[in-house]
C-alpha positions in Angstrom: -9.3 -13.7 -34.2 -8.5 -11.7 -31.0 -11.2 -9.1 -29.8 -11.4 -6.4 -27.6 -13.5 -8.7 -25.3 -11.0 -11.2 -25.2 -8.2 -8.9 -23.8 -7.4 -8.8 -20.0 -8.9 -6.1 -18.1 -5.8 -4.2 -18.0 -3.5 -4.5 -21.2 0.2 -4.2 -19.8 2.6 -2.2 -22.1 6.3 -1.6 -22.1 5.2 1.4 -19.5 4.5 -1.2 -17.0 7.6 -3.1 -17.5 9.6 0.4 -17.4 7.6 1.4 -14.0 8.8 -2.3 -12.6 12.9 -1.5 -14.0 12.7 2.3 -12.7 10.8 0.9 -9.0 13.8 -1.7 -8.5 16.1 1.2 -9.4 14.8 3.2 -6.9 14.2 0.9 -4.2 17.7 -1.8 -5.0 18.9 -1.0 -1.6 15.8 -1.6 0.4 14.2 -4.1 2.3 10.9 -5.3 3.8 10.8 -4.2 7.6 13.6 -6.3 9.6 13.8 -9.0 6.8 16.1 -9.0 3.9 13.8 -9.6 1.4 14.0 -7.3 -1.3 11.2 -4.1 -0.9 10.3 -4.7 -4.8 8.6 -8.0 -3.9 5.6 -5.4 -1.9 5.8 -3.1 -5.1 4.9 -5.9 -7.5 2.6 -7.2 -4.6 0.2 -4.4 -5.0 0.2 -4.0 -8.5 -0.8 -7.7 -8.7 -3.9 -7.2 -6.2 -4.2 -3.8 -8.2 -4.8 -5.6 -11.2 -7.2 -8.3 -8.8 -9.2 -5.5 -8.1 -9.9 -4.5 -11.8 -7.3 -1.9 -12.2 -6.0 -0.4 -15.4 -2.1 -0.2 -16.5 -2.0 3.1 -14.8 -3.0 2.0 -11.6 -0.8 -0.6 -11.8 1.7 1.9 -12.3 1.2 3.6 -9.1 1.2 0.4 -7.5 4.3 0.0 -8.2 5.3 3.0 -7.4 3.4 4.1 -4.6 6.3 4.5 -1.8 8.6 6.5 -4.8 8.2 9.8 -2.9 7.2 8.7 0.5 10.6 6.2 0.6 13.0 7.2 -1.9 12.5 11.1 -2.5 11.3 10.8 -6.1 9.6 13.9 -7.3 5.6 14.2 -8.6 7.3 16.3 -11.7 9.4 13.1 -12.4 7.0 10.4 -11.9 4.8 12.9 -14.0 7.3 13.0 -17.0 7.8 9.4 -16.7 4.5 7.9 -16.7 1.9 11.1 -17.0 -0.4 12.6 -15.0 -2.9 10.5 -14.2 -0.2 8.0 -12.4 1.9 11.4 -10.3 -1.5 12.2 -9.1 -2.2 8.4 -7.8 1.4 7.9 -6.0 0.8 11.6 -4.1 -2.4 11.1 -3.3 -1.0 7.4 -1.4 2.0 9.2 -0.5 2.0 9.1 3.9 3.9 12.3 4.0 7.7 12.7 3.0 11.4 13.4 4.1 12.4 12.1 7.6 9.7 9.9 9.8 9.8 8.9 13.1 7.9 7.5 16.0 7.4 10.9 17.3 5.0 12.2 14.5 3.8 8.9 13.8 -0.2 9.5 15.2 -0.4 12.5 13.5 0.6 11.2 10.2 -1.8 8.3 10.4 -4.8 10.5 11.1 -3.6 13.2 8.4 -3.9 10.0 6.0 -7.0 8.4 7.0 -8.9 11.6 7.0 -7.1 12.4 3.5 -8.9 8.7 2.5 -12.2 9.2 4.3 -12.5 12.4 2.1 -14.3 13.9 -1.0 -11.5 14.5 -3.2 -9.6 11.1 -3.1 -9.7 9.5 -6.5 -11.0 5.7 -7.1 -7.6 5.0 -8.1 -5.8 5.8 -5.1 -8.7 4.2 -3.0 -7.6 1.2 -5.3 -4.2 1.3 -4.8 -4.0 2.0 -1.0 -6.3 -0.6 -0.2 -3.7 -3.1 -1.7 -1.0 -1.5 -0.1 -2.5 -1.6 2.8 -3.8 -5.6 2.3 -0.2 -6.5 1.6 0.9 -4.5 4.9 -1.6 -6.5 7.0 -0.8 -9.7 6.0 2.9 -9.1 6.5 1.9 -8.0 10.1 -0.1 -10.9 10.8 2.2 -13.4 9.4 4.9 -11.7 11.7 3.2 -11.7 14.7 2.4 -15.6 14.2 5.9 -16.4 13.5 7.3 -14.0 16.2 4.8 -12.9 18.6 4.8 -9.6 20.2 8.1 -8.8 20.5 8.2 -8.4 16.8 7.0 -4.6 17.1 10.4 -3.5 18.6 13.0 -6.0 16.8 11.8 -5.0 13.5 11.6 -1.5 13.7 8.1 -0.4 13.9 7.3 3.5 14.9 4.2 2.4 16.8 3.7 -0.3 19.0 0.4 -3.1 19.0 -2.1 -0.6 20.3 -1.0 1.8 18.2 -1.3 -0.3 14.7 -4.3 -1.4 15.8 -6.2 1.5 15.9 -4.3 2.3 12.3 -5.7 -1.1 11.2 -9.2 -0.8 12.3 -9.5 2.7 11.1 -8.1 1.9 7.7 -10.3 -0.9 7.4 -13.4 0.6 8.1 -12.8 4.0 5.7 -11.3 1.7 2.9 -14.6 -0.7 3.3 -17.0 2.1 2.8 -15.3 3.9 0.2 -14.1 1.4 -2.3 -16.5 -1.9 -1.3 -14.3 -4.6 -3.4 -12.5 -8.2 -3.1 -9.4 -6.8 -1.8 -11.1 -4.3 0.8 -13.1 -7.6 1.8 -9.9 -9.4 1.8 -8.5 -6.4 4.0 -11.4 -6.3 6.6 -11.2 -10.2 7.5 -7.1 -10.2 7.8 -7.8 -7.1 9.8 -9.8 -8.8 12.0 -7.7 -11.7 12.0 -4.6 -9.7 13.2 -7.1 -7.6 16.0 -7.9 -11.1 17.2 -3.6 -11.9 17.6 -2.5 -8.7 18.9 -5.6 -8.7 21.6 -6.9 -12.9 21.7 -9.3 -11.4 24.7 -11.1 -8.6 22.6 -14.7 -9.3 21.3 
């Protein structure tokens, strides 16, 4: 006989599966940065370090659809009537701004996020979900940068160049560390260092 004890961490309902259909919806005609691999495969990335982490199904959620407003113009009233409250207020609260980005506003947007993380007000759940984003992101970077070296910043597209994202990256690192101490922000910290250590091999 199956017990409460016995059941995962997070239970996964049809909701989850719905989030997964309605994310691929939203995102069919977008890909990771200069690649053509489909942008679901990051959604379903950070759910799965989500749940890693010890999320519940409604983090999960918001993994998955994290980038709904930032990238695809999805409303907080929608995401709200789709999957409740608790989700809408996850995916804004990991949402980098919306509408048009560019390189120009790019510093400013960065800061704005990490002092929005390094704040009272930001929920465990999008301390959760952000660090996973943000793990995913780095990895991506650092596996780039290994295949392709520098020049990478500029063929695929990136609104900040290696200084830049390594400032992001260290401050990102070192807010998500202290607020949410956890496997993934551990995980975070060491590819973190690992991609300071490629983009400057003569730093300490």
């Amino acid at each position: 006989m199956t017990t409460e004890r016995d059941l995962p961490t997070a239970v996964l309902t049809a909701r989850f599966s719905e989030a997964v259909r309605w994310a691929s919806h939203l995102h069919a005609d977008q890909c990771r940065k200069g690649t053509h691999i489909a942008y679901v495969s990051h959604l379903l990335a950070v759910a799965s370090l989500v749940l890693e982490d010890g999320g519940n199904e409604e983090e999960a959620i918001a993994g998955v659809l994290h980038d709904a407003i930032e990238d695809r113009g999805a409303s907080e009233a929608e995401i709200r009537a789709r999957f409740g409250s608790p989700v809408a207020e996850i995916v804004v609260e990991c949402t980098d701004g919306d509408g048009p980005r560019d390189a120009s506003d790019w510093k400013q947007r960065k800061q704005a996020y990490l002092d929005h993380l390094a704040g009272d007000g930001v929920s465990d759940g999008a301390l959760r979900v952000s660090a996973a984003d943000k793990l995913h992101n780095a990895r991506s970077i650092l596996s780039d940068l290994r295949e392709h070296g520098p020049g990478m910043w500029e063929a695929k597209g990136f609104h900040a160049g290696a200084t830049e994202q390594r400032w992001y990256y260290e401050q990102l690192a070192a807010v998500l560390c202290t607020k949410h101490d956890s496997v993934v922000t551990r995980e975070l910290r060491r590819v973190v260092d690992e991609l300071m250590a490629e983009i400057d091999p003569e730093s300490p």
